[in-house]
Residue, then its C-alpha position, 0 to 999 in steps of 0.5 A: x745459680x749457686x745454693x750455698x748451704x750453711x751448717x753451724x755446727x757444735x758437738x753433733x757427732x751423733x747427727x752430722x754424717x746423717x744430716x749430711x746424707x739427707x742434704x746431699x740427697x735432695x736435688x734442688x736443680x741448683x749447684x750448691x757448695x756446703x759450708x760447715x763451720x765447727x763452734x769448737x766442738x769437744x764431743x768427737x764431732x771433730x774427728x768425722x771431717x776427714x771421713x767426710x770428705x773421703x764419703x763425699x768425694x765430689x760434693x763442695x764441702x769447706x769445713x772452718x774450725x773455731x778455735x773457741x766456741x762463741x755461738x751460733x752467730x757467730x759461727x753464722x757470720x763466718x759461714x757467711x764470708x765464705x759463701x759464695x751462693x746466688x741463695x744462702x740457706x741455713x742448716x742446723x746440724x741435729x735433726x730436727x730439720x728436714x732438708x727434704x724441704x728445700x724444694x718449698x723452701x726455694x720455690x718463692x726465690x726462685x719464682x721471683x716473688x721472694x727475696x727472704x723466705x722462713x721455714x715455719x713450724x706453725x704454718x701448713x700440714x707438715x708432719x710435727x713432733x707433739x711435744x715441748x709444748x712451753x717451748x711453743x709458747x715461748x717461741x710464739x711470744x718472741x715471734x709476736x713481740x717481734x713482729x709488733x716491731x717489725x710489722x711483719x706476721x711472721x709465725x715462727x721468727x725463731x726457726x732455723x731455716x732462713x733462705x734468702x738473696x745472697x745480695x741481703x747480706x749486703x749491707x748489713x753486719x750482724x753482731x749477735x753472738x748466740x741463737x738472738x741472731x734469729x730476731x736481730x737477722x729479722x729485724x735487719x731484714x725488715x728494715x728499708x733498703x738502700x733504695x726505699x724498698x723492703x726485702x719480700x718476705x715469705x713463710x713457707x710451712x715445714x716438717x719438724x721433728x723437735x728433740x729434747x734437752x737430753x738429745x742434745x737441744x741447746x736453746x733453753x727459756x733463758x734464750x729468749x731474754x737476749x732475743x726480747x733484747x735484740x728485737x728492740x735493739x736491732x730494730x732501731x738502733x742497728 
């Protein structure tokens, strides 16, 4: 099996290269290729691909520059035509996320009990950054809120880890733009399939080590009026 991992990327230049190390590090038993795609970044990030490809000669790594900067979605959705993986993974490029979770991540896929699994901050024993705390409050709002219409009980809708099925994919367009692609995947993916069935859906718990505005954190509260938006509108009207 093929693990495609997915890196939307804009102005991480102080991250990249050492996310890229943590990723390449962990062994998941799976042949994987990684996919970066540049949101048009303007901080030097870059400048770094070519020394990255010449780091990791061996590794499968495409990198696609945006030529204007549209988002996380969309840059999501242009990762997700080169993919070529049987399970596709989503990767932030800062480092808030720690890919030394792969392992639990894929468990549930690869035990076949799971066809979407989500990677979340609120659930297990994991080590977490105490801060931010209204950015909590703000996530498990929009989590309720989308889980009242997607009947699934989920704790954290919002994270970046979303590991799944490439065959989910199928099907479905996504349309969002910017971080309201987190609740408008969610509730695609709540939906009936073709065939009457719904997609299994797991959570798993992970580590997060969450940064401030000042790191270079991107989503803010305002974020999550586009995302009340996209719960009630992608769950019904697609």
């Amino acid at each position: 099996m093929r693990l495609s991992i997915i890196i939307p990327v804009y102005n991480e230049a102080e991250t990249l290269n050492e996310l890229l190390a943590r990723v390449i590090a962990v062994d998941t038993g799976l042949e994987r290729e990684i996919i970066i795609v540049d949101d048009a970044s303007s901080d030097g990030t870059r400048e770094l691909y070519p020394k990255i490809q010449e780091r990791w000669p061996n590794e499968n790594i495409q990198i696609k520059l945006m030529t204007v900067n549209r988002g996380k979605g969309a840059a999501l959705r242009e990762a997700f035509k080169l993919a070529t993986g049987d399970i596709i993974l989503i990767q932030d490029a800062d480092l808030e996320y720690n890919p030394e979770d792969y392992n639990r991540l894929l468990r549930p896929l690869l035990d076949d009990i799971a066809d979407v699994v989500y990677g979340s901050r609120f659930r297990g024993g994991a080590a977490h950054r105490a801060d931010r705390f209204w950015h909590m409050v703000g996530n498990r709002l929009v989590t309720l809120v989308s889980n009242m219409f997607t009947d699934l009980n989920l704790t954290d809708m919002e994270t970046c880890y979303k590991v799944f099925r490439a065959e989910v994919l199928k099907g479905i367009t996504f349309r969002c733009n910017r971080f309201d692609f987190e609740p408008e995947f969610t509730a695609k993916v709540s939906r009936r399939r073709a065939d009457g069935q719904h997609w299994r859906v797991y959570e798993v718990g992970i580590s997060y080590a969450g940064r401030s505005e000042e790191q270079g954190k991107k989503i803010s509260w305002l974020d999550g009026f586009p995302a009340l938006w996209a719960i009630v509108k992608y769950r019904f009207f697609g």
